[in-house]
C-alpha positions in Angstrom: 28.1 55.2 -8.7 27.9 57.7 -11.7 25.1 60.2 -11.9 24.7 62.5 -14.5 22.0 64.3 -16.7 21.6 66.0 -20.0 19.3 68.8 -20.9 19.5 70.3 -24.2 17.4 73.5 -26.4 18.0 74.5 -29.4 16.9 77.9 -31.0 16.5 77.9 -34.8 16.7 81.8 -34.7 20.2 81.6 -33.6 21.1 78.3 -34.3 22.5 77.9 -31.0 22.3 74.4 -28.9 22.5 74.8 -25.3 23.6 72.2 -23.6 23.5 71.4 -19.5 25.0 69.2 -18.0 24.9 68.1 -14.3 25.9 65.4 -11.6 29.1 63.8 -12.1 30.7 62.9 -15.3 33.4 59.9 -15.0 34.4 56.9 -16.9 31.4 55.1 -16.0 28.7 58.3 -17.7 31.5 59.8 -20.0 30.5 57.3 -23.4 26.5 57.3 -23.3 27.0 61.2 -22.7 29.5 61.2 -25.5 27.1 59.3 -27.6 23.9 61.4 -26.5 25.8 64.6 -27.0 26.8 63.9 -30.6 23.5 62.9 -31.6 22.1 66.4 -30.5 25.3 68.0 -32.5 24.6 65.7 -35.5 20.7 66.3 -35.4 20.8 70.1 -35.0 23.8 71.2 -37.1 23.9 74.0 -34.5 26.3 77.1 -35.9 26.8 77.6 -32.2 27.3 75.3 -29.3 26.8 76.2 -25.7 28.3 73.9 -22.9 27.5 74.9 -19.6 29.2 72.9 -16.8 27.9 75.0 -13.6 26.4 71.7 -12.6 28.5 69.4 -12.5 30.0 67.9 -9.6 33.0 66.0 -10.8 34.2 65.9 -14.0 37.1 63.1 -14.6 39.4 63.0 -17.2 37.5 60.4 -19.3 34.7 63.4 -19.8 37.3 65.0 -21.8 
């Protein structure tokens, strides 16, 4: 079974969006965290974008 979680911030000052993810990221999480990942991109317009994997457990090749 696939567990994994988003949390996201954004600072207008620097435009960056920080994004954190955790638990496992496989073919059953990778397209709702795809599709909740580009929402965040598309909303913010960041002019930087922070990924920070520290979290994560697994990460399959679909989470490419």
């Amino acid at each position: 079974m696939s567990d994994a979680s988003v949390s996201v911030a954004f600072d207008p000052a620097t435009e960056v969006l920080d994004i954190r993810l955790s638990g496992e990221i496989d073919i059953a999480s990778a397209p709702a965290l795809r599709a909740e990942l580009l929402s965040y991109v598309v909303r913010h317009r960041p002019a930087r974008l922070l990924v920070q994997l520290d979290e994560v457990t697994f990460f399959g090749a679909e989470g490419m």
